[in-house]
C-alpha positions as CSV (number, residue, x, y, z in Angstrom):
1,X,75.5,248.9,350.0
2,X,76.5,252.4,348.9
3,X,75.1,255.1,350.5
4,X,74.6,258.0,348.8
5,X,77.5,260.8,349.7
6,X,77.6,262.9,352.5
7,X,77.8,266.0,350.6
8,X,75.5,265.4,347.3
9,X,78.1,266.1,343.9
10,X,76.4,268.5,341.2
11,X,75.8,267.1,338.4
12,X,78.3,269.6,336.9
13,X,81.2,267.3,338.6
14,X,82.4,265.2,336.2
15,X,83.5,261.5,336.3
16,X,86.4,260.9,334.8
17,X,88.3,258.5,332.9
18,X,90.7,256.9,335.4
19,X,92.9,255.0,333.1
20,X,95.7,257.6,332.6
21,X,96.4,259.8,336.1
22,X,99.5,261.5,336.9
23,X,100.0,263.4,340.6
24,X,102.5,264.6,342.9
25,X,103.4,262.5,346.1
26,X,101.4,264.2,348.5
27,X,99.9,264.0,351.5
28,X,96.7,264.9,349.7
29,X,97.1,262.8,347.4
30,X,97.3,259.1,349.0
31,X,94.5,260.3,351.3
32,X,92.8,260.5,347.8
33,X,94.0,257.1,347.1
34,X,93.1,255.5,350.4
35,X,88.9,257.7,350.3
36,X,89.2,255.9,346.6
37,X,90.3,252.4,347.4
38,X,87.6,252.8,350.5
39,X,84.8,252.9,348.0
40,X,85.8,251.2,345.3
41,X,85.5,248.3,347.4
42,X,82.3,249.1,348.9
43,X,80.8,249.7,345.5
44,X,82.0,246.3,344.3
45,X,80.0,245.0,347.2
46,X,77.1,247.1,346.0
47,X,77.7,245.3,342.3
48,X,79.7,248.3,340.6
49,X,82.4,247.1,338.8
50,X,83.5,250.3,337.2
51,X,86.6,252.5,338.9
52,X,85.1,256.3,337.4
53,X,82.5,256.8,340.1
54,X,84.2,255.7,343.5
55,X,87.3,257.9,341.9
56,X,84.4,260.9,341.0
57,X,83.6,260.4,344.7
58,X,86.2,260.1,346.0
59,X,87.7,263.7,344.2
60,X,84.4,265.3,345.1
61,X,85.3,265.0,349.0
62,X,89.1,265.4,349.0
63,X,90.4,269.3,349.3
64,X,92.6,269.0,346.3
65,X,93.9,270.7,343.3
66,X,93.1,268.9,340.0
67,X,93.1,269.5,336.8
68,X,92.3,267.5,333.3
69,X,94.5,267.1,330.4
70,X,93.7,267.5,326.6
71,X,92.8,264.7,324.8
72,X,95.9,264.5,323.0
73,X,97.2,262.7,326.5
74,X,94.4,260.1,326.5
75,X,93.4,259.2,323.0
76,X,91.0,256.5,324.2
77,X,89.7,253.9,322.0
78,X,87.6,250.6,322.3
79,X,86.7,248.6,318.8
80,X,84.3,251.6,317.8
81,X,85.6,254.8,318.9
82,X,85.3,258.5,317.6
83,X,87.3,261.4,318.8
84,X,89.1,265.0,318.3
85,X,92.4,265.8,318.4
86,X,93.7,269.2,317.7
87,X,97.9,268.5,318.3
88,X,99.9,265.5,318.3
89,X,98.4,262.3,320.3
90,X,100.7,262.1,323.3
91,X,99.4,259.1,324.9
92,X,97.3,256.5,323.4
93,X,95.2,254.4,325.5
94,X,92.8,251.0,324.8
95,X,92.6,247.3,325.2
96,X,94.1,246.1,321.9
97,X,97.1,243.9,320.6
98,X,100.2,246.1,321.2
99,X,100.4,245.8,317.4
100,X,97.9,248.4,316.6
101,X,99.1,251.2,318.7
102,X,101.9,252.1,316.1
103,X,99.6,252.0,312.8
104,X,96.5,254.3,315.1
105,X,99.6,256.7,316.3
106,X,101.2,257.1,312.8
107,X,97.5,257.8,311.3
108,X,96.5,260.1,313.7
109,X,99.7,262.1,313.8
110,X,99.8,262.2,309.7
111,X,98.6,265.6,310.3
112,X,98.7,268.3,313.2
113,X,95.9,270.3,312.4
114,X,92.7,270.0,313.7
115,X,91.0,266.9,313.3
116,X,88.2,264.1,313.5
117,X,89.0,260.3,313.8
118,X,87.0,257.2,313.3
119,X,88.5,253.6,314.6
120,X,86.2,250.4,313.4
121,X,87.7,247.3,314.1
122,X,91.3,247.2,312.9
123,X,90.4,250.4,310.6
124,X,91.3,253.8,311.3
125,X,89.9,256.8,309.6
126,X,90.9,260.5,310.3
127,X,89.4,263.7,308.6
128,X,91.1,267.2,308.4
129,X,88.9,270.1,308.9
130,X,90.9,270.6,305.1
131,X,88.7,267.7,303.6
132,X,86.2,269.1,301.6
133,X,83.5,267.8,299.5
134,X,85.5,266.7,296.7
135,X,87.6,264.5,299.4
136,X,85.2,263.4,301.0
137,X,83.4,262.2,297.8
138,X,87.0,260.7,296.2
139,X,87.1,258.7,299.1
140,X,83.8,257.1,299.1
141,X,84.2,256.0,295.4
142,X,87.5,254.6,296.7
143,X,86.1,252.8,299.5
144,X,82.5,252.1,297.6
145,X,82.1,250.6,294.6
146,X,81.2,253.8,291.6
147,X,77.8,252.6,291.2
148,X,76.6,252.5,294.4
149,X,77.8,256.0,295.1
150,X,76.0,257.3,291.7
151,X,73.0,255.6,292.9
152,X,73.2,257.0,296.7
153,X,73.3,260.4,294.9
154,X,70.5,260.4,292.5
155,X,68.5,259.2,295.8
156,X,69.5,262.2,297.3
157,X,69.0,264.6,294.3
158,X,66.1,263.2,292.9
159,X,64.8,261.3,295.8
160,X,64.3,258.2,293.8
């Protein structure tokens, strides 16, 4: 069973992702590793099955320096994912068919500025902050058929 810590973390601690971790070989940080491994195990014998909150833990009580990277070295995905990038994605991270990685990098680094992505599926969408109205708009009648976006905006005008 897992107790709850000796010394309570604020809410303001976050958990974080634990699938992407770089670190210097330290002292510190194996006993890090070894106060992790320690409760992962015990909260897979409590039923926990995730990593995040043993590592959140396990951070909490350790004296060390840490720090997070952008998320242009952790561009996380699942089959429906949303997320911000405002450089090049460094690192790209998900459980897919190494296939995809290269089409989702060469998308999402089409442009440098900052920007919004979409991933459904096997589809990947990104939006500038440069896409406007008119963009947005081309693109629907290219993904919709022309009718169905005339109709969608006489609802909205007219509310009909």
């Amino acid at each position: 069973m897992v107790d709850e810590p000796l010394t309570p973390i604020p809410d303001g601690f976050p958990e974080l992702n634990t699938g992407i971790l770089l670190f210097k070989d330290t002292n510190g940080t194996k006993r890090l590793f070894n106060r992790w491994q320690d409760l992962y195990l015990a909260h897979r014998e409590a039923g926990i099955q995730f990593d995040q909150p043993s590592f959140r833990e396990a951070l909490f009580s350790e004296d060390i320096s840490h720090s997070v990277l952008p998320p242009e070295y952790n561009v996380r995905f699942g089959d429906v994912s949303v997320g911000y990038l405002g450089g090049k994605a460094k690192i790209l991270h998900g459980r897919r068919d190494s296939g995809v990685y290269s089409k989702f990098a060469s998308q999402l680094n089409r442009e440098a500025d900052n920007r919004i992505w979409k991933i459904r599926g096997e589809k990947i969408s990104v939006t500038t902050h440069r896409e406007g109205l008119f963009f947005r708009l081309r693109r629907l009648i290219q993904e919709e058929r022309f009718s169905t976006i005339v109709s969608k905006i006489f609802k909205k005008m007219f509310g009909q």
